[in-house]
SERO-4910 file (N, C-alpha, C, O; in steps of 0.05 Angstrom, whole numbers):
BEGIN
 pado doro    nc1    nc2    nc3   cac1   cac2   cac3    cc1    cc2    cc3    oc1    oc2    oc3
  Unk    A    166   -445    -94    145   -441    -74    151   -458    -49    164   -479    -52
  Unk    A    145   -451    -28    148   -465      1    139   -490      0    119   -492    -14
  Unk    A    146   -511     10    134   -532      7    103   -540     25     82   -553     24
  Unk    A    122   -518     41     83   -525     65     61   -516     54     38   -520     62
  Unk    A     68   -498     29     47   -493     10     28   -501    -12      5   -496    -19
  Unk    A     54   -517    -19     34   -540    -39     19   -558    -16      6   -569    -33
  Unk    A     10   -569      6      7   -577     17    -25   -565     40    -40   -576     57
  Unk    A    -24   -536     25    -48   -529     32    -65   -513     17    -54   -494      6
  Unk    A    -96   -515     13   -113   -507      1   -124   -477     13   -133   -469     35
  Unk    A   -118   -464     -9   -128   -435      5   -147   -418     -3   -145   -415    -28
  Unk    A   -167   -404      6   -191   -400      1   -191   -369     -1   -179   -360     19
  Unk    A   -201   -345    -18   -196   -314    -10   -228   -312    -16   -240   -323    -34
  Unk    A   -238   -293      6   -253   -278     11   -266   -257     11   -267   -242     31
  Unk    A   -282   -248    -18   -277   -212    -19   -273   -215    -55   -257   -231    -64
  Unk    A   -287   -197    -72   -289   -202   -101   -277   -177   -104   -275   -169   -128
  Unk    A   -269   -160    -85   -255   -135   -103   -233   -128   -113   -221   -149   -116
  Unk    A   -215   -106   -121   -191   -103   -126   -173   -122   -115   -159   -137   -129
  Unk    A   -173   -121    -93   -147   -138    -79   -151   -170    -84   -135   -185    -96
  Unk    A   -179   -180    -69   -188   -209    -77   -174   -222   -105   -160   -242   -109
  Unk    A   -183   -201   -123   -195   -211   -154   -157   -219   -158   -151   -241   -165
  Unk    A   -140   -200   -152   -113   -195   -153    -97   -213   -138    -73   -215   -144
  Unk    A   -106   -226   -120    -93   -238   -105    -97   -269   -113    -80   -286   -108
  Unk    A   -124   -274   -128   -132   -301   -126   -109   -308   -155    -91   -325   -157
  Unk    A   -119   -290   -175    -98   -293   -195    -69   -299   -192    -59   -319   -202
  Unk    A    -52   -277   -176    -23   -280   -168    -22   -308   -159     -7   -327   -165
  Unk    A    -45   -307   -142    -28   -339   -124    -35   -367   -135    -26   -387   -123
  Unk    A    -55   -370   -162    -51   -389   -182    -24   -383   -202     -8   -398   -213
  Unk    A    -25   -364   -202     -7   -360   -223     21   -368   -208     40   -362   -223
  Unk    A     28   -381   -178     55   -384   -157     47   -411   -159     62   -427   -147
  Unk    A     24   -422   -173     20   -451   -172      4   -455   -139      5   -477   -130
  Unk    A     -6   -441   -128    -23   -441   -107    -47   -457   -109    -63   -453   -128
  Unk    A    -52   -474    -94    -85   -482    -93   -104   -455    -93    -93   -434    -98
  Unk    A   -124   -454    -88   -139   -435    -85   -168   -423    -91   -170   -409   -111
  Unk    A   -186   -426    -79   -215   -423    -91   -212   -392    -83   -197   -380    -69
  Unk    A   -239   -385   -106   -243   -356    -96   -240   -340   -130   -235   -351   -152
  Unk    A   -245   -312   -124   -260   -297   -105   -289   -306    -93   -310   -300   -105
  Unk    A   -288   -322    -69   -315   -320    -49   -328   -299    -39   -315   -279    -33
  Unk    A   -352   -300    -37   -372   -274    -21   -371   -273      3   -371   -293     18
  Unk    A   -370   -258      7   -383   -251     40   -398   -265     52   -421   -272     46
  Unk    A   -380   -274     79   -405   -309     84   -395   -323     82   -411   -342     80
  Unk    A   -371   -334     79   -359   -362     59   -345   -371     83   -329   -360     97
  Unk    A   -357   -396     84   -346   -413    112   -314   -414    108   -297   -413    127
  Unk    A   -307   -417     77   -275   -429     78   -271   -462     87   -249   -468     94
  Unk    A   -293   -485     85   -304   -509    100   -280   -528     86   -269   -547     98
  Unk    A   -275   -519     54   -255   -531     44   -229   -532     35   -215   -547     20
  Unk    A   -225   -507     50   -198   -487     49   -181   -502     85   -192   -512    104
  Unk    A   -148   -495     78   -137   -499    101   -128   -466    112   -115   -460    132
  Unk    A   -137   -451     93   -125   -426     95   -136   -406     88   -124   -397     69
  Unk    A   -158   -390     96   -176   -369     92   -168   -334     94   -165   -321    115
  Unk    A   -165   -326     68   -155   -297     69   -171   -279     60   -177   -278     36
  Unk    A   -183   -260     84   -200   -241     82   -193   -218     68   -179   -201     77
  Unk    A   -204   -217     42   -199   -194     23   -223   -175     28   -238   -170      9
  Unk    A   -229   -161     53   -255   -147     54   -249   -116     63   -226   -112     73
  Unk    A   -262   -100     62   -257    -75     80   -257    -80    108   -272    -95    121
  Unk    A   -236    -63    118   -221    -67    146   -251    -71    164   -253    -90    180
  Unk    A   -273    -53    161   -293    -63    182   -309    -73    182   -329    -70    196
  Unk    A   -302    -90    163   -315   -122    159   -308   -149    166   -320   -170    168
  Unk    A   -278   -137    172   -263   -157    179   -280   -180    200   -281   -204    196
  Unk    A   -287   -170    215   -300   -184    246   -311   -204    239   -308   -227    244
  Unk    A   -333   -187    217   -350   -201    216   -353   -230    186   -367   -250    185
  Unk    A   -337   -220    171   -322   -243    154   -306   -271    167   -307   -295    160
  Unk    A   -292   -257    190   -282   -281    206   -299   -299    219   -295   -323    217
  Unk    A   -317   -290    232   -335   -295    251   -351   -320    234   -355   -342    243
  Unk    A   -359   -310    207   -364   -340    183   -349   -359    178   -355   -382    173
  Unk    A   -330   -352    179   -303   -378    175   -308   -401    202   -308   -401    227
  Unk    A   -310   -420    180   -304   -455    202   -287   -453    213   -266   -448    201
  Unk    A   -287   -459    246   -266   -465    264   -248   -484    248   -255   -501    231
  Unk    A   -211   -476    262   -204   -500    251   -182   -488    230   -162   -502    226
  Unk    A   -184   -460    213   -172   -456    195   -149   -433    200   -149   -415    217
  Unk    A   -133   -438    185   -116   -413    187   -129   -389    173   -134   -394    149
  Unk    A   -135   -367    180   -145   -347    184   -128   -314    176   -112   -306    192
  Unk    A   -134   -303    156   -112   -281    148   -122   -257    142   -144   -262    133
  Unk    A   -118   -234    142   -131   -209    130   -108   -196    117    -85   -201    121
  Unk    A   -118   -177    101    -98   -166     79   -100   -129     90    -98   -110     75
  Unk    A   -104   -127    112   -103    -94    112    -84    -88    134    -84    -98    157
  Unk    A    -65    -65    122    -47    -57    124    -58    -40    152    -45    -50    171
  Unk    A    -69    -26    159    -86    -15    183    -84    -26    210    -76    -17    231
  Unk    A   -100    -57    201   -119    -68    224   -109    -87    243    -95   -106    233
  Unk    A   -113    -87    269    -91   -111    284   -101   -144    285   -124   -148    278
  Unk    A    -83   -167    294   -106   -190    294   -129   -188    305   -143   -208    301
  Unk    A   -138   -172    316   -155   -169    342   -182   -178    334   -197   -189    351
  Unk    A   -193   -175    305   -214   -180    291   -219   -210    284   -239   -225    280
  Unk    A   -191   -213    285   -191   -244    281   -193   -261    305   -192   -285    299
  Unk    A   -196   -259    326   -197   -268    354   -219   -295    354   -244   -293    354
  Unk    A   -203   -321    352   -225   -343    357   -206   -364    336   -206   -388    338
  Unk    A   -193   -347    319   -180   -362    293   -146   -364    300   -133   -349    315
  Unk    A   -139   -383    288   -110   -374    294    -98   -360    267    -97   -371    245
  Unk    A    -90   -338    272   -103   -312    254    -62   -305    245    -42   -311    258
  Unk    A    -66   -290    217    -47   -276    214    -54   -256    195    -75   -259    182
  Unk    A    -39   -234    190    -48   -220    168    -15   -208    154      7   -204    163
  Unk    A    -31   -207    124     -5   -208    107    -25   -178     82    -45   -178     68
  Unk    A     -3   -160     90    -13   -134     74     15   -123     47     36   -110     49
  Unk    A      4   -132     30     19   -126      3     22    -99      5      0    -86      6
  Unk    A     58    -77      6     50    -60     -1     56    -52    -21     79    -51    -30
  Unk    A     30    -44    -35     27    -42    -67      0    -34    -74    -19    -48    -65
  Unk    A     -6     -9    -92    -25    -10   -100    -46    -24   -120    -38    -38   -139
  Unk    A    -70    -20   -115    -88    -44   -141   -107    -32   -144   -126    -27   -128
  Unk    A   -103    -25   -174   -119    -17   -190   -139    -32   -199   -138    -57   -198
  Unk    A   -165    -17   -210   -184    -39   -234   -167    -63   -253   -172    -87   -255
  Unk    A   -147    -50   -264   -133    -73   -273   -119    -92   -267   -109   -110   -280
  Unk    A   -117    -85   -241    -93   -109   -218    -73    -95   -206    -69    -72   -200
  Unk    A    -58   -118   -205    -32   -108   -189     -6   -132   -195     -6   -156   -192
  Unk    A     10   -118   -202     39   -131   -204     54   -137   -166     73   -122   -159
  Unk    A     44   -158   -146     61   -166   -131     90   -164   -133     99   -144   -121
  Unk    A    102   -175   -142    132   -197   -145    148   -161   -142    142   -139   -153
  Unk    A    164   -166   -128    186   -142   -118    181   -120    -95    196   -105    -84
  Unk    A    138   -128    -88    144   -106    -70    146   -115    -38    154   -139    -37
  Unk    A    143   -106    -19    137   -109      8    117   -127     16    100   -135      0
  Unk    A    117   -135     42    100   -135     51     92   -138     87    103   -154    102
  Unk    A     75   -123     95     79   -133    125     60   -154    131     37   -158    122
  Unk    A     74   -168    150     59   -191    158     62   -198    191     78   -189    207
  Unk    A     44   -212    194     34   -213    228     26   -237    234     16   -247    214
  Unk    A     25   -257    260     20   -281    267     10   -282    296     25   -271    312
  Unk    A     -9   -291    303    -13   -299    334      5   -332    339      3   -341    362
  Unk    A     17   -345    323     31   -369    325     47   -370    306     45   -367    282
  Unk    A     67   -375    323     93   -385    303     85   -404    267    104   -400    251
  Unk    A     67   -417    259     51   -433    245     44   -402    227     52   -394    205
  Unk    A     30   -392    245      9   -366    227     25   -347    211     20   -340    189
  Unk    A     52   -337    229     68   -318    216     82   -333    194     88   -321    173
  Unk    A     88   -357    197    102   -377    181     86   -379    155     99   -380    134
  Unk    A     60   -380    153     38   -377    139     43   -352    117     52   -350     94
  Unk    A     32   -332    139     38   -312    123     62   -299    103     57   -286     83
  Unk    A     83   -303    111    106   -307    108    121   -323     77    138   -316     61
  Unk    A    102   -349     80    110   -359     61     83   -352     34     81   -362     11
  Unk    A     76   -343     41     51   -342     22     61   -305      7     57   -296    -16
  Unk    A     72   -294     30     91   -270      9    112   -271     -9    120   -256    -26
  Unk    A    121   -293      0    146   -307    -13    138   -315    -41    147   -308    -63
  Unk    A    111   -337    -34    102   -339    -61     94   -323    -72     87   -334    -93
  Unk    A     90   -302    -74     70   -275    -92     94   -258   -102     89   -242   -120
  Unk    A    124   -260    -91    142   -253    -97    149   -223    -80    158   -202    -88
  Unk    A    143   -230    -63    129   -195    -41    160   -210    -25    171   -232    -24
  Unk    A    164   -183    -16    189   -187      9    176   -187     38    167   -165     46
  Unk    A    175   -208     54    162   -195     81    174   -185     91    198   -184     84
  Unk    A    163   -171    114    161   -149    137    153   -148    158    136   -131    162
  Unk    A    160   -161    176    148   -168    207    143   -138    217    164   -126    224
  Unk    A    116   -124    219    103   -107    232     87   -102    250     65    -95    244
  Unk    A     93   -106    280     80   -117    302     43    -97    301     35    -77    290
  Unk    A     32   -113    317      3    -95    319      7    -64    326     -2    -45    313
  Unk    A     25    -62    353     29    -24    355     38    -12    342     39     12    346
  Unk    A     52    -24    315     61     -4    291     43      0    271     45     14    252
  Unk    A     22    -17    278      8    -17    250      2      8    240      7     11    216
  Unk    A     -8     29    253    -23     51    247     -3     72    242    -13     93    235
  Unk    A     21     71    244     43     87    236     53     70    210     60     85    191
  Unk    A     55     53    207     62     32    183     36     39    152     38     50    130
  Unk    A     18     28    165      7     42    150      2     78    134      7     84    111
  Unk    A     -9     95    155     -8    119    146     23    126    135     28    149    126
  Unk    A     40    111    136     64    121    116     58    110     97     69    123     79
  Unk    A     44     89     84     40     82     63     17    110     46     19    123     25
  Unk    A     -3    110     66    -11    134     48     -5    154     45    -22    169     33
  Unk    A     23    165     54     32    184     49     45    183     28     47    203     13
  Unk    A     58    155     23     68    145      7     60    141    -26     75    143    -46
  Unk    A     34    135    -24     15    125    -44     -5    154    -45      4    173    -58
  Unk    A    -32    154    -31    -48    170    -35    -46    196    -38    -59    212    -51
  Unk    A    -24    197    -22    -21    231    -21     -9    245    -37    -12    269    -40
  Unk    A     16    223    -55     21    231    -85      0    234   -101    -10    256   -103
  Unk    A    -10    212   -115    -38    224   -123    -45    249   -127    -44    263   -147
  Unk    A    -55    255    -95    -61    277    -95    -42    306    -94    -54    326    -88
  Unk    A    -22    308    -96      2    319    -94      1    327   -131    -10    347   -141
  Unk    A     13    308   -142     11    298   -164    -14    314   -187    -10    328   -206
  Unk    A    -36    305   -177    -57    320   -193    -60    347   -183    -69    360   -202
  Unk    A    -55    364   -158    -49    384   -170    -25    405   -179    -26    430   -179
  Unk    A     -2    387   -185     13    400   -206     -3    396   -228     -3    415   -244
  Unk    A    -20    371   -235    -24    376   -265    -54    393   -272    -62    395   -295
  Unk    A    -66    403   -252    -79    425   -253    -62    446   -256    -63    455   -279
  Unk    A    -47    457   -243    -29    480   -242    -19    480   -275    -19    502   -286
  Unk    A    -10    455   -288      8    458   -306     -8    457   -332      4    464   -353
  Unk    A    -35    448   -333    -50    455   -348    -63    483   -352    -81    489   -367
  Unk    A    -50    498   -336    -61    528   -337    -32    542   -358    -31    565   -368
  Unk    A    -19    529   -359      4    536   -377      9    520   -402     28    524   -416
  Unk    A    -11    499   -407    -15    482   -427      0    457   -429      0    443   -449
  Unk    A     13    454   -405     28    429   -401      1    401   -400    -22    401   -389
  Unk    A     12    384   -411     -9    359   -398     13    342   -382     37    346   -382
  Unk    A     -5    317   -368     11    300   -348     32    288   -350     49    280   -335
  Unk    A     26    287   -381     52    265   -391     78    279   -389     98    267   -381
  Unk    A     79    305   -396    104    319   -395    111    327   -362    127    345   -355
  Unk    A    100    314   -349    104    316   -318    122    288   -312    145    284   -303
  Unk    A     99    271   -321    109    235   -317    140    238   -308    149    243   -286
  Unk    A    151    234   -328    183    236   -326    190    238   -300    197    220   -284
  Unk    A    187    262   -297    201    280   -280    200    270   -249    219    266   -235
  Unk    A    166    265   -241    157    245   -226    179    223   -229    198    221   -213
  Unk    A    176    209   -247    196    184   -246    216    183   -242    224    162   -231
  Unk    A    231    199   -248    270    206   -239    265    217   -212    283    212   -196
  Unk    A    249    227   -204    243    241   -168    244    219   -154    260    213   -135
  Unk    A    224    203   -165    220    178   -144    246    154   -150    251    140   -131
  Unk    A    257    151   -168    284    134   -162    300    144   -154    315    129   -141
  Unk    A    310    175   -154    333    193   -144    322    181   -118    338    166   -106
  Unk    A    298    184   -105    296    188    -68    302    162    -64    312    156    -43
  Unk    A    295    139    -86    303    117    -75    325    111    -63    328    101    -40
  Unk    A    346    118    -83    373    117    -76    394    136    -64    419    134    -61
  Unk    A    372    159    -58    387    174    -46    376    183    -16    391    188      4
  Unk    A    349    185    -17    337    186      6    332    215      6    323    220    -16
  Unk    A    332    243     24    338    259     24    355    284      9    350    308      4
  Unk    A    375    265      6    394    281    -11    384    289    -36    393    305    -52
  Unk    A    358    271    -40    353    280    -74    341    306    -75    336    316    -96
  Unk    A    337    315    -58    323    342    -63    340    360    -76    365    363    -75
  Unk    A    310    381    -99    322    388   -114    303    417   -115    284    421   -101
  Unk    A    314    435   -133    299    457   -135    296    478   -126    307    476   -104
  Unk    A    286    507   -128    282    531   -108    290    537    -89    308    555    -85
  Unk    A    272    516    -67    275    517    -31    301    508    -32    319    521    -22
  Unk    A    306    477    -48    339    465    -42    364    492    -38    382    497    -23
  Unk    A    351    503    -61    382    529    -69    376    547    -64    386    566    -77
  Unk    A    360    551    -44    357    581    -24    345    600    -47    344    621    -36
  Unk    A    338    602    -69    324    610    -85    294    624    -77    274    619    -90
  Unk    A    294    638    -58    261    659    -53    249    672    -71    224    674    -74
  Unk    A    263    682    -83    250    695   -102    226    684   -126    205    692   -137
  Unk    A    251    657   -126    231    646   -144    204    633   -137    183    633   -149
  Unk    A    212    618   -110    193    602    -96    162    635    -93    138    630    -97
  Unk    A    174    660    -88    151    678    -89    137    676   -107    112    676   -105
  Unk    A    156    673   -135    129    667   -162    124    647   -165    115    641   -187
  Unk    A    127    632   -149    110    604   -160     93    611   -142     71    613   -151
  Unk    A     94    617   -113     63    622    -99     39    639   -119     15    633   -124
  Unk    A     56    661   -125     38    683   -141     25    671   -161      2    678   -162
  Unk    A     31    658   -176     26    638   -196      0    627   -191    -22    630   -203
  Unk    A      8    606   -161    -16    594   -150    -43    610   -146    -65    608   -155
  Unk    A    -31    627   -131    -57    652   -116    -74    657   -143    -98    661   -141
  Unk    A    -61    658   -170    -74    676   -194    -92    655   -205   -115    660   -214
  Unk    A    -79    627   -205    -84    605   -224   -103    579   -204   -125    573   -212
  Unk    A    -95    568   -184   -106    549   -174    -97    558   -145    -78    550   -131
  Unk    A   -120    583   -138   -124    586   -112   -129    561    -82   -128    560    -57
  Unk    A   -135    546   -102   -145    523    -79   -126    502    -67   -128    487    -48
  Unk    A   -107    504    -84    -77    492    -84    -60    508    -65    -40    499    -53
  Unk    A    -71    532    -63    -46    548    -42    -45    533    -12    -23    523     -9
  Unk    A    -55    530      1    -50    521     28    -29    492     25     -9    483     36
  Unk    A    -48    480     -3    -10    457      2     10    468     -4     26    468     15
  Unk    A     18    480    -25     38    492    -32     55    499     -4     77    492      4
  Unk    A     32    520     10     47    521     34     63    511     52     84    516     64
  Unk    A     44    491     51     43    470     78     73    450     65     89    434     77
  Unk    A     72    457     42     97    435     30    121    453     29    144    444     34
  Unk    A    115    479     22    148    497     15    158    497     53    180    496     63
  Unk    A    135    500     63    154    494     96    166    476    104    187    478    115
  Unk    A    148    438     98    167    425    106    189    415     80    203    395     83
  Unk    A    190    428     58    214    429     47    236    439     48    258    430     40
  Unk    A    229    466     63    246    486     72    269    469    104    293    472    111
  Unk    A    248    454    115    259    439    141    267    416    135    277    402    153
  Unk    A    265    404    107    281    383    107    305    391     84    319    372     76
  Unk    A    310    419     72    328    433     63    352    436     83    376    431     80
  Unk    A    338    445    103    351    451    127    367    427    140    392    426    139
  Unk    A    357    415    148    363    380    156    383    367    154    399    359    171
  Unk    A    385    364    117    404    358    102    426    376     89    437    372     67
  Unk    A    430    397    105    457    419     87    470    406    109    493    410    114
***
């Protein structure tokens, strides 16, 4: 752990998924750390206050914090701008968190500073959680982010409905899992090139019965289907 870390007391803000997840990880890095605190919490005995709250709360979570402290928010979205009065940084794990937590240590993270001190802050406090930082200035935020949910959420939802679709053929999720899982390490390491399937191999015919399929079985699914066999078809294209 950083040394400027043992050296300061850090306070999180916010009892939910991320809070509850965060306060744990960062005892568990040997971190000082009170918390999960409520909403309201001066932070009076903290050197280091990290707002675990919904992005438009932010303001007003800061706005309670005692002058005086280092000052942080955890959303991937939002710029310091909320933090204005603090000498502010924000440090956004990217990683999902579930009801049951979240495994830190290997993933990303972006982080932000209004002072050399703040980014230094944030910075080392990813280090400790085992997160790789990511210097992501304020005008990227909102492209930084929404790739994450394209990344995250939109599988999900991607995801569930193949397994509607494939439940109409008696498949369940698990016999999907896999497949999902070799997709997503192939793109790791391959990027692009991993594409595979139908559209990849100029295959129309088939790609027609899988629409037909849709139209018969999970009508409500057709417009993605669409919206995906085109830009698969353009990033088929792309990469020959």
């Amino acid at each position: 752990m950083d040394s400027d870390l043992r050296m300061l007391r850090c306070a999180v803000v916010g009892g939910g998924r991320m809070g509850s997840a965060l306060v744990a990880a960062l005892r568990d890095a040997g971190v000082a750390v009170d918390g999960p605190l409520g909403r309201g919490a001066t932070g009076a005995e903290a050197d280091v206050v990290l707002l675990a709250v919904p992005d438009g709360d932010i303001a007003a979570a800061a706005a309670a914090v005692a002058p005086g402290r280092l000052v942080g928010h955890l959303s991937g979205a939002t710029t310091l701008q909320p933090l204005t009065g603090h000498e502010a940084f924000s440090l956004h794990p990217l990683m999902t968190v579930t009801r049951e937590g979240a495994t830190f240590a290997g993933a990303a993270a972006a982080v932000a500073g209004a002072t050399p001190r703040a980014l230094a802050t944030a910075t080392a406090l990813a280090r400790a959680l085992g997160l790789r930082p990511v210097d992501v200035a304020d005008s990227d935020r909102a492209a930084y982010h929404a790739a994450a949910s394209i990344a995250s959420n939109f599988l999900v939802t991607l995801e569930s409905a193949a397994e509607r679709l494939a439940a109409t053929a008696g498949v369940d999720r698990a016999a999907l899992a896999p497949l999902v899982r070799a997709t997503v390490a192939n793109w790791e390491a391959q990027g692009a090139a991993a594409l595979t399937g139908p559209i990849a191999r100029g295959d129309d015919a088939t790609v027609e019965r899988q629409r037909a399929a849709i139209v018969d079985r999970c009508p409500e699914a057709l417009r993605l289907f669409d919206a995906l066999a085109d830009a698969t078809r353009a990033l088929a294209g792309a990469a020959a």
